[in-house]
C-alpha positions as CSV (number, residue, x, y, z in Angstrom):
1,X,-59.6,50.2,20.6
2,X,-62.5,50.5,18.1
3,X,-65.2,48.7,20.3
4,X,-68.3,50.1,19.6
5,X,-67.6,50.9,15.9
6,X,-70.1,49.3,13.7
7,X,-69.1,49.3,9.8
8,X,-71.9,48.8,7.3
9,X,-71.6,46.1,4.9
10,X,-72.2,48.6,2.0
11,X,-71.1,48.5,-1.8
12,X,-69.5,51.9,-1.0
13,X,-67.2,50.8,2.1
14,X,-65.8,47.7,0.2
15,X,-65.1,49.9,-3.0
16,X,-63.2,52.6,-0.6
17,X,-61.2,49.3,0.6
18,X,-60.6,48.4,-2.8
19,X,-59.1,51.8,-3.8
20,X,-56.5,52.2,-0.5
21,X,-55.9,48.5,-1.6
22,X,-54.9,49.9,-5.4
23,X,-53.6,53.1,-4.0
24,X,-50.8,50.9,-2.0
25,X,-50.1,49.0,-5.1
26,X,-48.9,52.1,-6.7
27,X,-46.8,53.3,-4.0
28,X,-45.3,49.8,-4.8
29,X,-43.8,52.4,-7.8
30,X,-44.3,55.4,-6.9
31,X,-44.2,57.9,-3.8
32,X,-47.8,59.5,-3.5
33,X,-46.5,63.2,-2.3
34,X,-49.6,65.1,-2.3
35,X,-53.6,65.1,-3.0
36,X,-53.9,67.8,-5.8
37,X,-57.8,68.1,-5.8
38,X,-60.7,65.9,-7.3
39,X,-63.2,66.1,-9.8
40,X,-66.8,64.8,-10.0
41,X,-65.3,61.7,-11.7
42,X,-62.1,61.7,-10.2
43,X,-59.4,62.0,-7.3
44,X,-56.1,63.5,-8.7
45,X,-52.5,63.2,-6.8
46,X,-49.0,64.6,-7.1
47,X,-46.7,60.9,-7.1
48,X,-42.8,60.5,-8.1
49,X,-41.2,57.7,-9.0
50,X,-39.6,55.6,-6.3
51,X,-35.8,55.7,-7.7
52,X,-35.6,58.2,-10.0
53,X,-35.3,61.6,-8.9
54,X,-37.5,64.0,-10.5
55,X,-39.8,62.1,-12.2
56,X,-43.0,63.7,-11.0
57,X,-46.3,62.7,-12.1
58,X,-49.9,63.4,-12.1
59,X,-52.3,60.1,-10.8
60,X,-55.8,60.2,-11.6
61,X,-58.1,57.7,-9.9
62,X,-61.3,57.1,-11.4
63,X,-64.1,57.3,-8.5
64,X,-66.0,53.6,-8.3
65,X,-69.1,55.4,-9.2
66,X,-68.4,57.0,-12.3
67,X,-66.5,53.4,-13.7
68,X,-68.7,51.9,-16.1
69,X,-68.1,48.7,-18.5
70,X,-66.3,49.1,-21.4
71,X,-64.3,52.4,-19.6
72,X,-60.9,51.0,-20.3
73,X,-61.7,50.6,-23.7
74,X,-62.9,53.5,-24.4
75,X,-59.9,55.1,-22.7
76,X,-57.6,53.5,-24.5
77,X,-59.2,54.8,-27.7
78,X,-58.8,58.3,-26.5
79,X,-55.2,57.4,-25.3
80,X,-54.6,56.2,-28.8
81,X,-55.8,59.1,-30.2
82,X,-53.6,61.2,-28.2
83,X,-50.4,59.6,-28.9
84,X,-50.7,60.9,-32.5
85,X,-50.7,64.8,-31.2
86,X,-47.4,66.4,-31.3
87,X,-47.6,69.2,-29.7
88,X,-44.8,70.3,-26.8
89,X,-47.4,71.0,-24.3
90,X,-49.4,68.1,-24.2
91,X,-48.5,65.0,-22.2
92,X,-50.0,61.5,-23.5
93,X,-51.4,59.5,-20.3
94,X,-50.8,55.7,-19.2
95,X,-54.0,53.5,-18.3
96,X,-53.7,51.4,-15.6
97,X,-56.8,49.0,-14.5
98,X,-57.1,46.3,-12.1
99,X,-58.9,42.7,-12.2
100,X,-60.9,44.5,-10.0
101,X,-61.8,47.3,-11.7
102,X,-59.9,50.2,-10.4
103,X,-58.8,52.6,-13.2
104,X,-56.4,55.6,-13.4
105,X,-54.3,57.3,-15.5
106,X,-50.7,58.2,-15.2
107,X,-48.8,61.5,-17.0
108,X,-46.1,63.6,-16.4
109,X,-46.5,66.5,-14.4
110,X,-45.7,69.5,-16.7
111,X,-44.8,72.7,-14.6
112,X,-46.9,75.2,-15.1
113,X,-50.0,76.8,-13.3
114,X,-53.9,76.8,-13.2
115,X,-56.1,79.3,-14.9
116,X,-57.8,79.9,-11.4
117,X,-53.8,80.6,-9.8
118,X,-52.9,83.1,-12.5
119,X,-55.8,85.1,-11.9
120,X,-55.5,85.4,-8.3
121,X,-51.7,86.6,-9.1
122,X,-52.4,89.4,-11.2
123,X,-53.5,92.3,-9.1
124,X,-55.4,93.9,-12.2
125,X,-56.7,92.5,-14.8
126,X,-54.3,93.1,-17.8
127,X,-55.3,92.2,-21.3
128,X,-52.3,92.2,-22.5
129,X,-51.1,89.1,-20.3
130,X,-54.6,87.5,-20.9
131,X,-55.0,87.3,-24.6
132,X,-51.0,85.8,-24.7
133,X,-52.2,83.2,-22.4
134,X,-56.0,82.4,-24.8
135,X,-53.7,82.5,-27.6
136,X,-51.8,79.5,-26.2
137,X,-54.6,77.6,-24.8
138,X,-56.6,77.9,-28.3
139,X,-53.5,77.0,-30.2
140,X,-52.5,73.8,-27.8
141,X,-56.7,73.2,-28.1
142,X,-56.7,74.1,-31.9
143,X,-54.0,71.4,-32.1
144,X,-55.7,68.4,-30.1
145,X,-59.0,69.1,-32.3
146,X,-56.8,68.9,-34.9
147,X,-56.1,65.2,-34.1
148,X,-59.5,64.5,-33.8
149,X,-60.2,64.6,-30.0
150,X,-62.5,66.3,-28.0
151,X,-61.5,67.3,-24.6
152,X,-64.4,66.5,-21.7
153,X,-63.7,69.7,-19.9
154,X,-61.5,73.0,-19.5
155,X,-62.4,74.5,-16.4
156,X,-60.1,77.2,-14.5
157,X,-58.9,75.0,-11.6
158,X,-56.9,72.8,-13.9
């Protein structure tokens, strides 16, 4: 019984409504299997597609606060931008937007591991193992630069 409960009337309560509305839209399509961690602009899940086994995918919802007008235009841009990168490592995203204004994007999950993970794996730092892994990250980088996009942020928990 929720008697007593008194719910403000508050931009931010009918924009968290609006989200578990467009989060059970996507489980229309997809199984949401695990909360992966957030950002300051956005929440990030683990989903798979309802029907196909193994098709794993990361979701990325867009917080209400850090949506602004124009965003999905802007995104699309990038996206655009991105679809001319070849590179084996780097996984194109799909835009989604609502009428409403929910955003998120949509790529495949590529197996792998976090910066931050690795670390706490090796008992000692080794040098050897580090510079193989900067060479990779600067050559997958070197290539996305190359296409002429700029990434927002590389930071060891992703």
């Amino acid at each position: 019984m929720l008697s007593g409960l008194k719910i403000k009337n508050t931009p931010l309560f009918f924009s968290a409504i609006k989200n578990a509305r467009f989060l059970m839209g996507v489980t229309a399509d997809f199984n949401i299997l695990e909360k992966i961690g957030e950002s300051l602009y956005s929440k990030v899940y683990k989903v798979k597609d309802k029907g196909k086994e193994g098709n794993f995918h990361i979701f990325k919802l867009i917080k209400p606060e850090y949506r602004y007008k124009g965003m999905t235009d802007s995104l699309n841009r990038q996206i655009q931008q991105f679809s001319n990168i070849n590179l084996p490592k780097f996984r194109v995203p799909v835009l989604y937007s609502t009428d409403e204004g929910e955003i998120c994007l949509l790529h495949d999950l590529f197996p792998g591991f976090t910066l931050d993970k690795w670390r706490k794996s090796v008992p000692e730092f080794n040098l050897s193992a580090f510079l193989r892994f900067a060479i990779n990250l600067a050559a997958e980088l070197a290539g996305i630069h190359g296409a002429g996009s700029i990434h927002k942020g590389l930071k060891p928990l992703k």
